[in-house]
N, C-alpha and C positions, 0 to 999 in steps of 0.2 A: 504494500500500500504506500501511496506515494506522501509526502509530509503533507501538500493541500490535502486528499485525502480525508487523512489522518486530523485534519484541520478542522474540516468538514463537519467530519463525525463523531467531533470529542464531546463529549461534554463539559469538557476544562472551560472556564470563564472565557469568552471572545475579548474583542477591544470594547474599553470601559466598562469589562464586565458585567454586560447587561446580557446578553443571551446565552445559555445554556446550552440551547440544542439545536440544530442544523434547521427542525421543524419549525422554528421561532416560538412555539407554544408554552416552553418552560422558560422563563427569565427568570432573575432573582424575585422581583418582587411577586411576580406569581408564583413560586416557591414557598415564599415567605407566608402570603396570606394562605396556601394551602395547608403550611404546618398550625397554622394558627386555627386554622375550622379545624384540623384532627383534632387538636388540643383539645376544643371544645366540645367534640364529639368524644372524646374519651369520659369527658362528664358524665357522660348517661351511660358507663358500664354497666352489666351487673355482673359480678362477678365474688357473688357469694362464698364462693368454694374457694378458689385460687387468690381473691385480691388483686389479677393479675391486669389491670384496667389497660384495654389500647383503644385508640382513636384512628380515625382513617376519613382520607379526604381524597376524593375520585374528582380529576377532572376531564371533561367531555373534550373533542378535536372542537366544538361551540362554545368554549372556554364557563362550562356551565359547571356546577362542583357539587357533589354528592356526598352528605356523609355518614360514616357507620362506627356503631361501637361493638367490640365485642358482647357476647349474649349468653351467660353458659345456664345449663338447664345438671339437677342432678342425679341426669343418666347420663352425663357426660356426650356422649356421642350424638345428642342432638345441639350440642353447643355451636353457638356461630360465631365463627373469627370476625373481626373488625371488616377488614377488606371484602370478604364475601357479603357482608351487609351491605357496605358502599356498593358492590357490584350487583346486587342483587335488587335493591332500590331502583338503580339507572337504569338496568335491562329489562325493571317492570314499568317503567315508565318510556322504553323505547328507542334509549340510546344504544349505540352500537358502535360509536366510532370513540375511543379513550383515548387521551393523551400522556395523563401522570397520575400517580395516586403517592399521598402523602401518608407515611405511618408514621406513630410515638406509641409508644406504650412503658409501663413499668409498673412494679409492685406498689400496690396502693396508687396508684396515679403520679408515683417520682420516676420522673425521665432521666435515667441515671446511665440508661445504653442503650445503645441503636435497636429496634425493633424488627428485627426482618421479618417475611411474609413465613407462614409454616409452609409446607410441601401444598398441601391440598390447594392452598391459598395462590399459589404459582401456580398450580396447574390451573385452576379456574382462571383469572389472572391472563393466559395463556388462550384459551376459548375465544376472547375476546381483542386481543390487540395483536401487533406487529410484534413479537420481542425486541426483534433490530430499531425499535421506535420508539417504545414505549418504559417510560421513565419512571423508577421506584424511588421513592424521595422517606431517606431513615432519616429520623431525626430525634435532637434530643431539646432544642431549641429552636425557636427564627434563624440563629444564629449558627446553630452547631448540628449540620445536616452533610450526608454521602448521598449522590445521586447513583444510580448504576441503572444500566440496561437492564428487562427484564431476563434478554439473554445472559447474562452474565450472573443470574441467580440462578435461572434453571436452562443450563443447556441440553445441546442435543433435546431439546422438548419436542412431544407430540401434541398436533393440534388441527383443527380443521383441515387445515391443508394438503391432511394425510389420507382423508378420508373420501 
């Protein structure tokens, strides 16, 4: 890959640091406000059992943002991740096109480490977007956030595309 390329396709800050991604969809300050609705969506966890509160903020390629808290139930196995909530909201209301989704989570609601998505959470995740496109925004802060390709959490994935 050549260094434009490479340029292209980083998600490293551009000049003046204002765009993110090659799609122009994630800038900083939409980064920002999206850690800020997870934030806020982590408020309405319930997470009786674990204490384990996360938030998630879905946004549309119509820069429109969705958001979900995790949900746990105690037979465990009808528990709902954060992410699957946000995704599960937008796709009953009829989006289909995603750009970024913003996660925080921590025990009791202290954002002390980056939140990645669990497995099932990628694969659904995957149903729906580009991996080569589609932006996972961990965060612990506005401030103190890793962006990564969804390809880069779950490679070699199966998806639509296969089928």
């Amino acid at each position: 890959m050549s260094k434009e390329q490479e340029q292209n396709n980083s998600l490293i800050p551009k000049e003046k640091g204002e765009l993110l991604a090659k799609n122009e969809l994630v800038s900083r300050s939409v980064i920002k406000n999206l850690i800020r609705e997870a934030i806020k969506a982590m408020e309405h966890a319930y997470t009786p059992y674990s204490g384990f509160k996360v938030g998630s903020a879905l946004l549309t390629a119509k820069q429109k943002v969705y958001t979900g808290c995790n949900i746990e139930n105690a037979a465990f196995s009808p528990t709902n991740c954060a992410e699957r909530t946000a995704f599960f909201k937008a796709v009953s209301e009829g989006e289909r096109d995603f750009a970024a989704i913003a996660i925080v989570g921590g025990k009791e609601g202290f954002l002390s480490e980056y939140c990645p998505p669990c497995g099932v959470c990628r694969q659904v995740i995957r149903e729906f977007v580009d991996p080569r496109k589609f932006a996972v925004i961990l965060a612990k802060s506005e401030e103190d956030y890793v962006v990564y390709l969804l390809e880069e959490l779950l490679p070699l994935s199966f998806g639509p595309d296969y089928l």
